[in-house]
N, C-alpha and C positions, 0 to 999 in steps of 0.2 A: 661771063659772070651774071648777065642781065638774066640771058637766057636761066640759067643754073636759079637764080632766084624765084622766079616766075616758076618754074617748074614748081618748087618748092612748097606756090603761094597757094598754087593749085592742089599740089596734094594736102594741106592744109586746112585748106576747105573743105575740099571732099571727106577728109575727117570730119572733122566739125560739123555737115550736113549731117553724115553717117550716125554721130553723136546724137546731135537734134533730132532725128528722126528715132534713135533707140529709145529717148528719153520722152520723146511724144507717146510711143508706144507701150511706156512702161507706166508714165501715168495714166494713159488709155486703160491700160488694164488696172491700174490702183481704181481707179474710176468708177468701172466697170463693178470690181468687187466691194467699193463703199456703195455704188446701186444697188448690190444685191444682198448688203447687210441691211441696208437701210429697209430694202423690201422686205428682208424676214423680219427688221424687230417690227416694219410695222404689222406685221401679220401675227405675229406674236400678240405687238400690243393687243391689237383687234379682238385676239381669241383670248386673252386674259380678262380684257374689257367685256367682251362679253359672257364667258363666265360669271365674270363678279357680277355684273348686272342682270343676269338669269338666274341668279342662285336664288333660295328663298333664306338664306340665311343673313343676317343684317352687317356689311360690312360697314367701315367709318375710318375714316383717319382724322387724330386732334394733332394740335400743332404738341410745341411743348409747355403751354400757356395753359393748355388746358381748352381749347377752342377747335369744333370741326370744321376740318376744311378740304373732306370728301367725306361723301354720304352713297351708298348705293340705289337703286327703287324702290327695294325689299324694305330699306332702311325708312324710305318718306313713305311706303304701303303703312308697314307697321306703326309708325307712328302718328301719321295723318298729317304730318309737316312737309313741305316742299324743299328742296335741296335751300332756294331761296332764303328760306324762314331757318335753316340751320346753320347753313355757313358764317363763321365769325362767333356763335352763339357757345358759350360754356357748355360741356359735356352734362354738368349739372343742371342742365335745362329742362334735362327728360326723364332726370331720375328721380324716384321716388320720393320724399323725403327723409324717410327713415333709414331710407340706403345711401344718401348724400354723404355723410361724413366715413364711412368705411370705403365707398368708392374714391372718393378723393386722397384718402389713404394708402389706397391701393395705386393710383396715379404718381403720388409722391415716391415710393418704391420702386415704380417702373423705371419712371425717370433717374434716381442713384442708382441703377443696376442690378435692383434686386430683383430674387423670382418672386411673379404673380401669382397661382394657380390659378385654374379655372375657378369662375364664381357665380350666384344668380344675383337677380337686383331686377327691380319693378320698374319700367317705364310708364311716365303717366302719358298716354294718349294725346292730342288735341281735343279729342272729344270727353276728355276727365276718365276714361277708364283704363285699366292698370294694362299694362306687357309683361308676363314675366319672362325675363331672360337669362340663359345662361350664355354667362361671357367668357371669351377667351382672349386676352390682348397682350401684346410685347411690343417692347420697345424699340425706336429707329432712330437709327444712328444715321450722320455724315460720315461721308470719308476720312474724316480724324477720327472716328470713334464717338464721337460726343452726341449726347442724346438732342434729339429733333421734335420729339413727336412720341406718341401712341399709334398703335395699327391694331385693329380689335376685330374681330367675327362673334356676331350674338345668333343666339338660336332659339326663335320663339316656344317657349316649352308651356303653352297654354293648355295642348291639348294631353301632356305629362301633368299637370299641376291638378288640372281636371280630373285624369286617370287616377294619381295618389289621392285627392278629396274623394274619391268613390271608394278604394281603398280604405281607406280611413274609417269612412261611414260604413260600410260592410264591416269593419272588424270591429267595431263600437257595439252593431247590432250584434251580429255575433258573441260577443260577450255578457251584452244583457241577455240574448237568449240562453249562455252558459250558464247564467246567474240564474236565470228562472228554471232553469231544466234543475240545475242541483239543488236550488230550493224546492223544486217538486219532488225530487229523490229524497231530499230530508224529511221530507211533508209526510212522500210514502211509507219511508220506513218509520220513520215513528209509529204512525197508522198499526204499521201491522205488527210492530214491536207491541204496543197495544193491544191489537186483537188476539196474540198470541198469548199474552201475560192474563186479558180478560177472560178469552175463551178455552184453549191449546193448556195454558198452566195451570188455571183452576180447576176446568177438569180431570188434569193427571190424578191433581192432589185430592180430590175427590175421591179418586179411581183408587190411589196409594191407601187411603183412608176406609174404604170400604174393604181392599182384600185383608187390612190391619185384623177389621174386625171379623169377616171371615174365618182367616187364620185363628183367629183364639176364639172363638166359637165350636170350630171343629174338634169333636172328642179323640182319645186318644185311636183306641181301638180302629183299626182298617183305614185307618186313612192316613198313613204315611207318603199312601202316592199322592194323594190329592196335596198334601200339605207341600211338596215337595212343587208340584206343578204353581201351585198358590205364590211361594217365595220364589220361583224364575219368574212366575208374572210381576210380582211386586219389585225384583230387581231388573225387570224390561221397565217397569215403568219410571224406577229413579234414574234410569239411565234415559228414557225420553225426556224426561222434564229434565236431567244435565243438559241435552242435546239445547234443549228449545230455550233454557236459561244462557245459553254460547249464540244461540242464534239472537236471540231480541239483543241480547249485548252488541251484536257483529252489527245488528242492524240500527242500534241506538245505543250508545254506554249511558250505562246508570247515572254518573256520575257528572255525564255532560250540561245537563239544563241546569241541575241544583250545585256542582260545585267548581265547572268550568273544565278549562282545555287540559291544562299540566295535571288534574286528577281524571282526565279520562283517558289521555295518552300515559296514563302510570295503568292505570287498571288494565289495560291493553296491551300495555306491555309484561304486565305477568301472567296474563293469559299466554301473550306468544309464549314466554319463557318456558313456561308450563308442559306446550305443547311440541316444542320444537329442543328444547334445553340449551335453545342460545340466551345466554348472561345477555339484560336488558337494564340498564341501570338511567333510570329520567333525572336530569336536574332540571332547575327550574319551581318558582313558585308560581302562583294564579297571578291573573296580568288585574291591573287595579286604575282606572275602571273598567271593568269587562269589555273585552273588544267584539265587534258587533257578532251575532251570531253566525251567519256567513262565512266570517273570515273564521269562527271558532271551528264549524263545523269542515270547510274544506281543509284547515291545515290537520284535523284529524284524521280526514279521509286521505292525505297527501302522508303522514306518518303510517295509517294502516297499512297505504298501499305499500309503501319503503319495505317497511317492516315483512310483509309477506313477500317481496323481492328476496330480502335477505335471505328469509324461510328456502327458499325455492332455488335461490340462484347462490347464493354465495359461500355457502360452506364454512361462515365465520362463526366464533366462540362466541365472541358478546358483540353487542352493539351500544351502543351511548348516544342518549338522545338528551339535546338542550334547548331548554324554553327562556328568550327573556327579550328584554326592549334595552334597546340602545338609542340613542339620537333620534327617537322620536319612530324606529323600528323594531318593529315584533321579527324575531329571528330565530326558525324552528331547525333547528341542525343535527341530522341523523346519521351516525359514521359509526361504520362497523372494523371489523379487522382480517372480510374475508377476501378470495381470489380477486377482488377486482377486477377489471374489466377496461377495453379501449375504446371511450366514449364515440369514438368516432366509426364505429364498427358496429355502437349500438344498432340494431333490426329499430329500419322504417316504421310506420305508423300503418303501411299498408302488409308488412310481414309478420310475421308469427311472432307474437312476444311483443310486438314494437308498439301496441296501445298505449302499455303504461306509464309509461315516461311523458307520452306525449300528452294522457289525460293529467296527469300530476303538473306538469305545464300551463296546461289550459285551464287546471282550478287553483294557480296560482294568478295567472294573468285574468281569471274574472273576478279576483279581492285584488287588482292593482300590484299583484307584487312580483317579485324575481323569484326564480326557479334557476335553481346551478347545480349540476354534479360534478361531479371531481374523482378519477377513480383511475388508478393502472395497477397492469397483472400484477398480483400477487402485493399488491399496496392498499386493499381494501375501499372502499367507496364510502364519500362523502358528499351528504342530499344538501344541500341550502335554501331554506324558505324566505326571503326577508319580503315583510308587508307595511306599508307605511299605517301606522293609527291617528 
């Protein structure tokens, strides 16, 4: 029995060795692969860390207080502050003033769960001058879900804020040089609406005037041909001076210095009517007190231009043009009732046909105002000028 126990005690053991030694082996290798997780997150870390801190973009994390308590280099480059000088410090430390109460708003939001969008906001330097940045930040959670913090990436956009201010200042100039170029157009044609009425028209009438008497001068006898030749030149000549009374018009309306814009775009419009037999029908009275010459003269050249569109492209019966002021704007509105067209297939500015729209544009935007078409197949087209007075 001793025997028979002892045997027993022994294989017992040798179990239990065998155990021991599985179980040495099995956290051996648990071991093993927490060393080698351990190794990649710290490799991981390393390459994230250095990421963030090679980036030129400004990373930061606040607490939920509203306090930063990581900052990147990019972050202490741009701002001239040392990690030192920001940690613990309010996020409102670096912002602008004027942007202080929307960003803090915008904080409040993150933190209840709502969405941020992307936004810009002016950091003020150490040294007093501005950062402008565009931010991007969301919110961070514990593993209950519950908010911790902010986590934010900014993107210095000094050398964008630069670019738009050049932007800006190029299309400023550019519009005063539209303003001067169309005032010298106006200048022109006046000029030669003038030289034509001084020189070109009094001559005809001259010329009308002398075969007058001509013709009743000449006796009966043998001269039926000459008389004949006489009244072809005398009806070449009421037909040059029609021509040249359409042209000084086209080039200056009668009616625009001495009775303003709704009687020069009416007289223009029964010309077109005239000459094309599209129904022109203008509402509208004279604007009271006259709006400055400028705006009179480009919204007439913005209707002439329409108006010959219509001529040419649209194939409509009539058109209806309205002149008046609303909430402190003058709103010139030209709608016809022809084929219409799919504004977004209108011809470029560099294709055939594609000038006019874009100059009628351009001499809305140098009087300050909007330029809108409105137009599908077979729905007719509708112009809108509105100009603040």
């Amino acid at each position: 029995m001793k025997k028979r126990a002892s045997v027993n005690k022994d294989i017992d053991m040798a179990k239990s060795s065998q155990q021991l030694t599985e179980e040495i082996d099995s956290l051996r290798r648990k071991i093993a692969r927490l060393e080698k997780a351990e190794v990649a997150r710290r490799e991981s870390e390393e390459k994230y860390r250095n990421l963030v801190e090679s980036t030129r973009d400004l990373i930061f994390i606040v607490s939920e207080k509203g306090a930063y308590t990581y900052v990147n280099p990019q972050f202490e480059r741009a701002t001239g502050y040392s990690v030192r000088d920001l940690i613990g410090q309010p996020f409102t430390f670096l912002v602008a003033p004027e942007h202080i109460e929307s960003t803090i708003r915008r904080f409040k939001k993150g933190i209840r769960g709502e969405d941020t969008p992307p936004y810009e906001a002016d950091l003020i330097n150490r040294n007093g001058s501005r950062v402008p940045v565009e931010f991007l930040v969301t919110t961070r959670h514990n593993p209950a879900g519950r908010a911790i913090g902010r986590f934010g990436i900014g993107r210095d956009i000094t050398e964008r804020r630069r670019a738009e201010e050049t932007l800006k200042h190029q299309s400023r100039q550019l519009r005063i040089l539209s303003a001067k170029l169309s005032e010298a157009e106006e200048s022109e044609r006046k000029r030669i609406a003038r030289e034509l009425h001084d020189q070109v028209g009094q001559n005809l009438t001259v010329v009308g005037i002398n075969l007058s008497i001509v013709k009743s001068a000449l006796s009966d006898a043998g001269t039926d041909a000459l008389r004949r030749r006489l009244e072809d030149s005398m009806d070449l000549v009421e037909e040059i001076t029609e021509f040249t009374r359409g042209l000084m018009g086209d080039l200056r309306p009668p009616d625009m210095d001495l009775l303003g814009l709704a009687a020069s775009i009416g007289w223009y419009g029964e010309r077109f009517a005239m000459r094309t037999g599209v129904d022109v029908v203008v509402e509208g009275e004279e604007i009271h007190p006259r709006p400055n010459p400028d705006i009179e003269n480009n919204l007439f050249r913005i209707a002439q231009e329409v108006l010959t569109n219509i001529g040419k492209h649209a194939r409509a019966s009539s058109a209806r043009i309205r002149i008046g002021v609303c909430d402190g704007m003058l709103r010139l509105v030209i709608a016809d009732d022809g084929a219409g067209f799919e504004p977004s297939l209108a011809p470029k500015a560099d294709e055939r046909g594609g000038w006019g729209l874009m100059t009628m544009a351009e001499r809305a935007d140098a009087i300050g105002g909007r330029f809108r078409v409105e137009s599908a197949i077979g729905k007719g087209t509708r112009v809108t000028v509105e100009v603040p007075l």
